[in-house]
PAZAPA-4460 file (N, C-alpha, C; in steps of 0.05 Angstrom, whole numbers, plus 32768, in hexadecimal, padded with zeros to 4 digits):
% residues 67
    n_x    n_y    n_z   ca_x   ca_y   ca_z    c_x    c_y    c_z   seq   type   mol
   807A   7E4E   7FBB   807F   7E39   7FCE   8066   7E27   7FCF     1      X     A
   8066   7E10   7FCC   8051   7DFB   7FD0   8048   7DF4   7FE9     2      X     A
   8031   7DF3   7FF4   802B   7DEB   800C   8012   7DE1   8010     3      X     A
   8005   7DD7   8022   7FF4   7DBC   802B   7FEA   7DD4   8043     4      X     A
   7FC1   7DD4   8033   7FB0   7DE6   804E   7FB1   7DCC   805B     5      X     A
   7FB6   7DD1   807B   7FAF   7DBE   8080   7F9A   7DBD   8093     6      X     A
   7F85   7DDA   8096   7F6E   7DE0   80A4   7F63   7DF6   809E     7      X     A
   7F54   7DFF   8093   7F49   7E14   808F   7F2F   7E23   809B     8      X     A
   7F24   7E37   809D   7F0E   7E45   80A5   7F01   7E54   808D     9      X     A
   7EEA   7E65   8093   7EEF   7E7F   8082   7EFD   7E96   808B    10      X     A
   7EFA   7E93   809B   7F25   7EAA   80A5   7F41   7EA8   809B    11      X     A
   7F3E   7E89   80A0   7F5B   7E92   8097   7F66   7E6B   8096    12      X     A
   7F80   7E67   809C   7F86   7E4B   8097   7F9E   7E40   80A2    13      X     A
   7FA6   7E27   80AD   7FC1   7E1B   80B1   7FCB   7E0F   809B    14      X     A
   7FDE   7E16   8093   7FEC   7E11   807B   800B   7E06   807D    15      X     A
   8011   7DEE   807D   8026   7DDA   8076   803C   7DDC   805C    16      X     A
   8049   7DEC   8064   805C   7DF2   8053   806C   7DDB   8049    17      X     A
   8075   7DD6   802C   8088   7DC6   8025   809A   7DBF   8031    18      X     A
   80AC   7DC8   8036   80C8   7DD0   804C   80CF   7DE5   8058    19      X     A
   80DD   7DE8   8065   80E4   7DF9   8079   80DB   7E0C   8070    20      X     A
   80CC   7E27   807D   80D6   7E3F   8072   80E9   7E58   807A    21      X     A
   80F2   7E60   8067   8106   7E75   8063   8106   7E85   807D    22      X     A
   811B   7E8E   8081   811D   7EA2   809C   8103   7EB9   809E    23      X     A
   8103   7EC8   8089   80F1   7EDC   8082   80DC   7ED9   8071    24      X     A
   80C5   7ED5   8080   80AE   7ED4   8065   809D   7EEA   8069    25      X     A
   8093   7EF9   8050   8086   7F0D   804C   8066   7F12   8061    26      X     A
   8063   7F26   8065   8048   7F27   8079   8036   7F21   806D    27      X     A
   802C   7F23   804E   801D   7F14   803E   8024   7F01   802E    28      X     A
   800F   7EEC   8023   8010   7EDB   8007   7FFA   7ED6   8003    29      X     A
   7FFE   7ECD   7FE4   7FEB   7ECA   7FD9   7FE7   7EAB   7FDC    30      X     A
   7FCC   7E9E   7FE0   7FC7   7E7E   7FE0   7FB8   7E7F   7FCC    31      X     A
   7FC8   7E67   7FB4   7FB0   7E5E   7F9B   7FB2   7E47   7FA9    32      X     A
   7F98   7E3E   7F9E   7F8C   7E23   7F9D   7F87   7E19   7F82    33      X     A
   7F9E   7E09   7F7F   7F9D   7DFC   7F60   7F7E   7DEF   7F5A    34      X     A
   7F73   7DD9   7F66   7F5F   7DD1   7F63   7F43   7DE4   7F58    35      X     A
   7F49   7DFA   7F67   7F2C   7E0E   7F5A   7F2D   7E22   7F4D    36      X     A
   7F49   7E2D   7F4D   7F50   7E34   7F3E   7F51   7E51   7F44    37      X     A
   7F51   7E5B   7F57   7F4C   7E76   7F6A   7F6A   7E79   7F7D    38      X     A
   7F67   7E94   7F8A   7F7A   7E97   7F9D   7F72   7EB0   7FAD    39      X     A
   7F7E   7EB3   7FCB   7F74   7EC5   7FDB   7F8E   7ECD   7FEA    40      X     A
   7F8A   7EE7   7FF2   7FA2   7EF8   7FFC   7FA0   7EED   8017    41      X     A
   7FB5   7EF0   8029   7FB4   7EE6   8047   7FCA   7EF2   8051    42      X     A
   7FC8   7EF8   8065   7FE0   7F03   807A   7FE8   7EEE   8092    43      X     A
   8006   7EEC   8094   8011   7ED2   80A4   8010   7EDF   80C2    44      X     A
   7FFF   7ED5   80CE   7FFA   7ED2   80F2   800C   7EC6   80FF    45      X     A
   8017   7EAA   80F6   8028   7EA0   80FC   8033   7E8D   80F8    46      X     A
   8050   7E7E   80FB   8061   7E6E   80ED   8062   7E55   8101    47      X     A
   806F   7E46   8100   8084   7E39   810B   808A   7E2A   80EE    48      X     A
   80A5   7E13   80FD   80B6   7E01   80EF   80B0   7E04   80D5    49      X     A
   8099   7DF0   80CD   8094   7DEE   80AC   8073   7DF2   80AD    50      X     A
   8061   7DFF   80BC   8043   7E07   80BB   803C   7E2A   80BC    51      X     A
   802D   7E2F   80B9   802B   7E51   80B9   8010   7E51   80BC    52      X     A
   7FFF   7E62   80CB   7FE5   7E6B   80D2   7FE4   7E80   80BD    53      X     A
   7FD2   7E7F   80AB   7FC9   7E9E   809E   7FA1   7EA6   80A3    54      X     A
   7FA8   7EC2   80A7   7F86   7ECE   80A2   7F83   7EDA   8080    55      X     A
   7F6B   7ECD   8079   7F65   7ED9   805E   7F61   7EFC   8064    56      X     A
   7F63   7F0C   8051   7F66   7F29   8055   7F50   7F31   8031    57      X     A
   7F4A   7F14   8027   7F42   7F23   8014   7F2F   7F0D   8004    58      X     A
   7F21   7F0E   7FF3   7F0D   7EF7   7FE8   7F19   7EE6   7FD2    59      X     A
   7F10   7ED3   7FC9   7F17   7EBB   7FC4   7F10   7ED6   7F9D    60      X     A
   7F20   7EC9   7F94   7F24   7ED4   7F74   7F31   7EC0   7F5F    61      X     A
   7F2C   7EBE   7F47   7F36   7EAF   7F34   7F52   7EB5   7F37    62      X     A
   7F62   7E92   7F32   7F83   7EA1   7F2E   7F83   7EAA   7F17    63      X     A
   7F97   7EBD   7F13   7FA1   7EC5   7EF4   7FB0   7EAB   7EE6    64      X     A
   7FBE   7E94   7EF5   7FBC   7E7F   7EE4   7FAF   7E6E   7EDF    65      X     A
   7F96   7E6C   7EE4   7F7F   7E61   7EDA   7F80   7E5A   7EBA    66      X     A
   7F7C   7E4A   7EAF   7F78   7E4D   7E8F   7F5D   7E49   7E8A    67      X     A
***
């Protein structure tokens, strides 16, 4: 799912989801950041409508789609 940080810390981040999301979303995800080319694990604190609060749970790492 594509989405827009739209605030971040080094904790964690508000994140602007594409569209709606789904009834059920998982207690974790993974966030890449296309631009650097990295991604970090995060656990969802909280939702509404189309934004979600996550805390990072883990350090910033190369994506595996990196080329």
């Amino acid at each position: 799912m594509r989405c827009i940080i739209v605030d971040a810390s080094a904790t964690g981040a508000r994140v602007r989801l594409s569209h709606q999301h789904p009834a059920q979303l998982p207690d974790y995800v993974v966030i890449g950041f296309e631009a650097d080319r990295v991604e970090i694990d995060a656990a969802i604190v909280w939702t509404s409508r189309d934004e979600m609060g996550v805390q990072f749970v883990s350090g910033f790492r190369k994506s595996p789609m990196a080329a």
